[in-house]
GUGUTOR-392756 format. One record per residue: residue number from 1; y, z, x of N, C-alpha, C, CB in turn. Coordinates in steps of 0.2 Angstrom, whole numbers, m for minus. Glycine has a CB too. Layout:
BEGIN
[pt NUM,[Y,Z,X],[Y,Z,X],[Y,Z,X],[Y,Z,X]]
...
//
This chain:
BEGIN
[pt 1,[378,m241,m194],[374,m235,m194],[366,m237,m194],[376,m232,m201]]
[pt 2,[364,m244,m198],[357,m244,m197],[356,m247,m190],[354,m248,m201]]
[pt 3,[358,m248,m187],[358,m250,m179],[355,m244,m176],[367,m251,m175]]
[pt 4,[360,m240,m176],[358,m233,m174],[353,m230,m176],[362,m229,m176]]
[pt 5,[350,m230,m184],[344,m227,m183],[339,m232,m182],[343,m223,m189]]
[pt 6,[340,m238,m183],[335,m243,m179],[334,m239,m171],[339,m252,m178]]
[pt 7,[340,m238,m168],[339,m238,m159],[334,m231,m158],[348,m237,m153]]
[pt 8,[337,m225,m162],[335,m220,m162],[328,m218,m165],[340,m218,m164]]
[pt 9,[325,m223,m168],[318,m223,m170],[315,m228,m165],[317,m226,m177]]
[pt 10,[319,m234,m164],[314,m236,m158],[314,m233,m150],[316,m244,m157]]
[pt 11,[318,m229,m148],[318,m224,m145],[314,m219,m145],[322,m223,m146]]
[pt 12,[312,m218,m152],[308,m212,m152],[303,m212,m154],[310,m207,m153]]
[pt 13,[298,m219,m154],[294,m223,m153],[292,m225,m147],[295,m227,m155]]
[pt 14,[295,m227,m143],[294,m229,m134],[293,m223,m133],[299,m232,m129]]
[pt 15,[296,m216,m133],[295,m210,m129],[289,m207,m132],[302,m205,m129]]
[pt 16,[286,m208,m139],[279,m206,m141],[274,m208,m138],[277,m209,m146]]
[pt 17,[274,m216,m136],[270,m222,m134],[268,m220,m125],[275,m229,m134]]
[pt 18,[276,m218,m122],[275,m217,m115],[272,m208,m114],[284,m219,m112]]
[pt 19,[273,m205,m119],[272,m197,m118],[264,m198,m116],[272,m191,m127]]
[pt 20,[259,m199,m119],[251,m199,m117],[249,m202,m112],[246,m201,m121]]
[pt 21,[242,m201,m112],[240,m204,m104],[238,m209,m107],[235,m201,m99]]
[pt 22,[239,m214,m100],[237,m222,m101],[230,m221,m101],[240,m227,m94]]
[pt 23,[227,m227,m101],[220,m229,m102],[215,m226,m95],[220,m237,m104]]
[pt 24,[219,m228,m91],[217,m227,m84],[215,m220,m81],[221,m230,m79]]
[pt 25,[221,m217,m84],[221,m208,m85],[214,m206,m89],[229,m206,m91]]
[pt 26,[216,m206,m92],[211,m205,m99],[203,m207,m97],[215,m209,m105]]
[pt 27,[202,m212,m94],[194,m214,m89],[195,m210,m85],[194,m221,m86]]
[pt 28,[199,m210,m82],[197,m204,m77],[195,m198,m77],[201,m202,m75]]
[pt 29,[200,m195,m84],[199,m186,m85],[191,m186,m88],[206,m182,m92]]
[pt 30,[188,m191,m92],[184,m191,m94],[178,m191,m91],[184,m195,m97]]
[pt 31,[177,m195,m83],[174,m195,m78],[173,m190,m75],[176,m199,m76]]
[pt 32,[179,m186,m71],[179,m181,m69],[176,m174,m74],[185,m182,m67]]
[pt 33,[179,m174,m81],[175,m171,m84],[166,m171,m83],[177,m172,m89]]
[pt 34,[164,m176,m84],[157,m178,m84],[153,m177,m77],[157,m185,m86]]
[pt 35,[158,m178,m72],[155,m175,m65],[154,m170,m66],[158,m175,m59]]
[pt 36,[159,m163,m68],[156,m159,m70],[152,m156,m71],[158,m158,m71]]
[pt 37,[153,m159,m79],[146,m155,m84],[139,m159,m80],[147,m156,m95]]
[pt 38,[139,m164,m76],[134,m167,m73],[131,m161,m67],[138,m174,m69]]
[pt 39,[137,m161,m65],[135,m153,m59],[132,m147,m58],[140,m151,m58]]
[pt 40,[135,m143,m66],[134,m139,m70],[126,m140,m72],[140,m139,m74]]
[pt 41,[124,m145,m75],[118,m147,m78],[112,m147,m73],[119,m154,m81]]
[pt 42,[114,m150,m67],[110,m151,m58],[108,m145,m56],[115,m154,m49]]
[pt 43,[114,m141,m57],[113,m135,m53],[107,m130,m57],[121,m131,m52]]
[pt 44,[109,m129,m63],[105,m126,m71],[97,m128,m68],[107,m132,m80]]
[pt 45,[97,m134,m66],[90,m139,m64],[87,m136,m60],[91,m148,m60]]
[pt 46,[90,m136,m55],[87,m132,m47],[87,m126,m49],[91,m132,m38]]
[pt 47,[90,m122,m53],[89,m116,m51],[82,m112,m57],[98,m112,m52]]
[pt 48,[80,m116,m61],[75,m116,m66],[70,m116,m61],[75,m121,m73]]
[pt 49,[70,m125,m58],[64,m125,m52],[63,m121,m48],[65,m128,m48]]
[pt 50,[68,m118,m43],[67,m112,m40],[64,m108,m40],[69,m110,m39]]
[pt 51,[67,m105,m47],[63,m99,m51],[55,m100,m53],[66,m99,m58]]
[pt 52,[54,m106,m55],[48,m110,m57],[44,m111,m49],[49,m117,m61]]
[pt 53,[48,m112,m45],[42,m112,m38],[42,m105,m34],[44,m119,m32]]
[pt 54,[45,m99,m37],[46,m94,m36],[40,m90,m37],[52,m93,m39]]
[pt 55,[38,m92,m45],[32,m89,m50],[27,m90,m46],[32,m93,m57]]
[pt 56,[26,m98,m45],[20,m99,m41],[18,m96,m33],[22,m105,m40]]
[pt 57,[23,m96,m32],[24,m92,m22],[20,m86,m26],[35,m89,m17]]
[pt 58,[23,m81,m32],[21,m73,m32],[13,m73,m36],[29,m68,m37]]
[pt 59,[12,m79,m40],[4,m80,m43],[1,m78,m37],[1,m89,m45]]
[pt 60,[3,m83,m33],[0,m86,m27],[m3,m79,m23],[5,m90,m22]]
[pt 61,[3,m76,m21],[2,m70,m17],[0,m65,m21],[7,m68,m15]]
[pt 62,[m3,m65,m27],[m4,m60,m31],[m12,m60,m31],[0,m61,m37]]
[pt 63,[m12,m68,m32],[m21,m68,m28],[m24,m67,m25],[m23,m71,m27]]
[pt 64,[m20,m70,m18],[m23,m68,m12],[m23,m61,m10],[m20,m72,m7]]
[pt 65,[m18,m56,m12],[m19,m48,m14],[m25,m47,m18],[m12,m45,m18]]
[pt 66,[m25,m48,m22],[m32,m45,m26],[m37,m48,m24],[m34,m46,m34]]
[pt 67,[m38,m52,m17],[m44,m54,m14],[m46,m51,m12],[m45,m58,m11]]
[pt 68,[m40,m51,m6],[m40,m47,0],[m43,m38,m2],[m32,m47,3]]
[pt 69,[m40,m35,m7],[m41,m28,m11],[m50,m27,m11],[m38,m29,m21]]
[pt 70,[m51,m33,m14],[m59,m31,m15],[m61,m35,m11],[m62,m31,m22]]
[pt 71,[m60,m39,m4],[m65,m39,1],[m63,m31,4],[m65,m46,6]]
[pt 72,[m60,m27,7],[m56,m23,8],[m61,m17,5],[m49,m24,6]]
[pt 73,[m61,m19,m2],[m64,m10,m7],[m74,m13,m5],[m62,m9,m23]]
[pt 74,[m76,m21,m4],[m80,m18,m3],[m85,m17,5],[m83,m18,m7]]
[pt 75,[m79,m18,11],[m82,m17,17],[m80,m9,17],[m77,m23,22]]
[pt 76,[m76,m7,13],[m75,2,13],[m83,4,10],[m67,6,6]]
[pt 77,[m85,3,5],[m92,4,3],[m96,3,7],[m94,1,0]]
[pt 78,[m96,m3,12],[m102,m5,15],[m100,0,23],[m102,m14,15]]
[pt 79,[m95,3,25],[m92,6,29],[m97,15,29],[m85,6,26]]
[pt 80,[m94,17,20],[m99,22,20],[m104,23,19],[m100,26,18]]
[pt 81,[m106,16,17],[m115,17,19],[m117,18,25],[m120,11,18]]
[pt 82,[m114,14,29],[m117,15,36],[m114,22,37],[m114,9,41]]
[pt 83,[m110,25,36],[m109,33,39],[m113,39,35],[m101,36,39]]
[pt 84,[m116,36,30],[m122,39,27],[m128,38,31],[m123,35,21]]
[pt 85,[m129,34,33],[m136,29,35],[m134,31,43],[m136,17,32]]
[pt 86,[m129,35,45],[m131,37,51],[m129,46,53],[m126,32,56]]
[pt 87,[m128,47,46],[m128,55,47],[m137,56,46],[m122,60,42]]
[pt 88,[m140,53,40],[m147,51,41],[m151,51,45],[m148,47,40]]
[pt 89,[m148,46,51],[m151,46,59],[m149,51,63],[m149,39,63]]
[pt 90,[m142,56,62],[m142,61,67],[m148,68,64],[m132,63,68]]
[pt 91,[m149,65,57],[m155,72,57],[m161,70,59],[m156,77,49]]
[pt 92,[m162,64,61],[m169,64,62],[m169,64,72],[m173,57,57]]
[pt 93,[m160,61,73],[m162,62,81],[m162,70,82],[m157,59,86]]
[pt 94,[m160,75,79],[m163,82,80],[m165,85,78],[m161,86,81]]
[pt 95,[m171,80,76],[m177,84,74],[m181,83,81],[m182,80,67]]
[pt 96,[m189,86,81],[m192,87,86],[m195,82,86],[m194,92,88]]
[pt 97,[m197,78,92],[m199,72,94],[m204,74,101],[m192,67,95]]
[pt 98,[m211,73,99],[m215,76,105],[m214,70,110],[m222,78,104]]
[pt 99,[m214,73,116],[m212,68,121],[m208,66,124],[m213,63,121]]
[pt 100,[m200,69,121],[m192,69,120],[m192,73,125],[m188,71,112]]
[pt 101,[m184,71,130],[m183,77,134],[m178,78,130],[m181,77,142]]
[pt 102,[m172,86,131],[m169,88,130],[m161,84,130],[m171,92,133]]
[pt 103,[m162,81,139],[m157,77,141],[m155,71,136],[m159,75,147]]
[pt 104,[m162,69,134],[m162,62,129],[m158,63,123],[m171,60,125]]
[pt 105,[m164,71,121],[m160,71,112],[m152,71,114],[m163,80,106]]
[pt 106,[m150,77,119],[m142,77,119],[m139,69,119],[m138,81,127]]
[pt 107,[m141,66,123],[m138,57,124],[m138,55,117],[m144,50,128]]
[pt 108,[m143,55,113],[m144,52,106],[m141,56,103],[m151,50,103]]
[pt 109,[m139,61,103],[m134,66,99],[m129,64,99],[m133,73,101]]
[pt 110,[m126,63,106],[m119,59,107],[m116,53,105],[m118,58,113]]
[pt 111,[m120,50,106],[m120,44,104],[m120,40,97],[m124,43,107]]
[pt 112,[m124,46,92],[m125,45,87],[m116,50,84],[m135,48,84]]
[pt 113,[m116,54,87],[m109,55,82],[m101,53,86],[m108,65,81]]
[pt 114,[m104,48,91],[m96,42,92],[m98,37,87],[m95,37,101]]
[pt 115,[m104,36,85],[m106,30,80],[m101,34,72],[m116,29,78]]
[pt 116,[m103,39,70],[m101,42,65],[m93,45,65],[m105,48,65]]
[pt 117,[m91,44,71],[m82,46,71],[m78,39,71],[m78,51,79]]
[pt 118,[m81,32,74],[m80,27,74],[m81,25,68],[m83,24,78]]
[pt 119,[m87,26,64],[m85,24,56],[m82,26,52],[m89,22,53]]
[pt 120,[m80,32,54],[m75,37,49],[m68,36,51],[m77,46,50]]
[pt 121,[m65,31,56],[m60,31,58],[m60,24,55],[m59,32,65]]
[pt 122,[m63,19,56],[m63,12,54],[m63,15,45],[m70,7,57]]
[pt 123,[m65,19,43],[m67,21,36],[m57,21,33],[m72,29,36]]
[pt 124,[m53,27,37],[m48,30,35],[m44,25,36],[m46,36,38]]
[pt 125,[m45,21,40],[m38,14,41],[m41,11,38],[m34,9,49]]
[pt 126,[m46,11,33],[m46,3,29],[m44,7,23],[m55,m3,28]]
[pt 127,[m44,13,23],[m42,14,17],[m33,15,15],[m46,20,15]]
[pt 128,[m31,16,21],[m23,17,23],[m21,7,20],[m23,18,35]]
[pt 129,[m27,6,21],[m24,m4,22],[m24,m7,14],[m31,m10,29]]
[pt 130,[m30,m3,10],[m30,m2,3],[m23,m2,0],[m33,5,1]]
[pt 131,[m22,6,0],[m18,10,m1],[m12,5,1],[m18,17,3]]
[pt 132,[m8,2,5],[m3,m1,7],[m5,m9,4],[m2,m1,15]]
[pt 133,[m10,m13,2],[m11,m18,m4],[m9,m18,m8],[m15,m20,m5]]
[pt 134,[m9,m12,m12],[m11,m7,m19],[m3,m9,m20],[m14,4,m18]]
[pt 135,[0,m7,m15],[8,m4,m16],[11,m11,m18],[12,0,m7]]
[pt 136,[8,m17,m11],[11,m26,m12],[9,m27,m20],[5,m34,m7]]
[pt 137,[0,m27,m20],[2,m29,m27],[4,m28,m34],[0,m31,m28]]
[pt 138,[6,m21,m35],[13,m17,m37],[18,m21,m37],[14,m11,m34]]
[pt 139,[20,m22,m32],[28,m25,m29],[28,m32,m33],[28,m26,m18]]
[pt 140,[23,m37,m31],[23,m43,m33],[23,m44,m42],[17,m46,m28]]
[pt 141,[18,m38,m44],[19,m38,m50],[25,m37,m53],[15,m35,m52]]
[pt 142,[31,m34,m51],[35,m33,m53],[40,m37,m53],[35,m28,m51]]
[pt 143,[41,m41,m47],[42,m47,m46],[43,m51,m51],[39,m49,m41]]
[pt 144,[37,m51,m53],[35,m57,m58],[37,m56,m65],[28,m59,m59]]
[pt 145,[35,m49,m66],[38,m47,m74],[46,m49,m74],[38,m39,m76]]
[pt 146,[50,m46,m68],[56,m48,m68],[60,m55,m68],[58,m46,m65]]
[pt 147,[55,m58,m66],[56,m67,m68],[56,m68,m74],[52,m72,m66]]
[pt 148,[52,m65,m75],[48,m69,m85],[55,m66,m88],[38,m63,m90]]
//
């Protein structure tokens, strides 16, 4: 009878021994785990960077917007000076000028209010071009808060 429970303990001893993984197993799963969480950790890496060279791209573009804005606000100023400074000139070209023909003043009359629709047109698309910066750097700002 002790035979038996000798066989049947050593029996059920080997099937303990042999149940787990071997050593080789067990390096493995460990490895392969660690590739993982290695992976998982890379990926975390780039995607912070990205984000972080993302921030920079929208600074970036956030600058060169508020440059561009106020070279823009003040070539618009310098714009209606000049359509100031030539509605100026259309009252003194019809004023009377002794020595002036008729034909003249009409020429300088013309001429002076293509100058004055020209700058009132160059006036309205820069302000159109405002207006559509205004809007980018809006956009970009928003951009950024949603990164933060």
């Amino acid at each position: 009878m002790k035979s038996i429970i000798f066989m049947a303990l050593l029996v059920t001893t080997l099937m303990i021994i042999s149940c787990g993984l071997n050593e080789n197993e067990k390096t493995s799963l460990l490895m392969s785990q660690q590739i993982k969480d290695d992976s998982i950790r890379f990926a975390e890496i780039n995607q912070i960077k990205k984000a972080d060279s993302l921030k920079a791209v929208l600074r970036d573009s956030l600058i060169f917007c508020n440059d561009l804005l106020n070279r823009q606000q003040n070539s618009l100023i310098q714009l209606k000076t000049s359509i100031y400074t030539a509605n100026d000139e259309m009252t003194t070209i019809k004023a009377f000028h002794f020595g002036r023909l008729p034909e003249e003043r009409e020429t300088e009359v013309r001429n002076n209010e293509l100058k004055i629709q020209s700058l009132i047109l160059q006036s309205s698309n820069l302000q159109v071009s405002i207006q559509h910066n205004m809007s980018e750097i809006f956009q970009v700002k928003e951009k950024l808060a949603n990164l933060k």
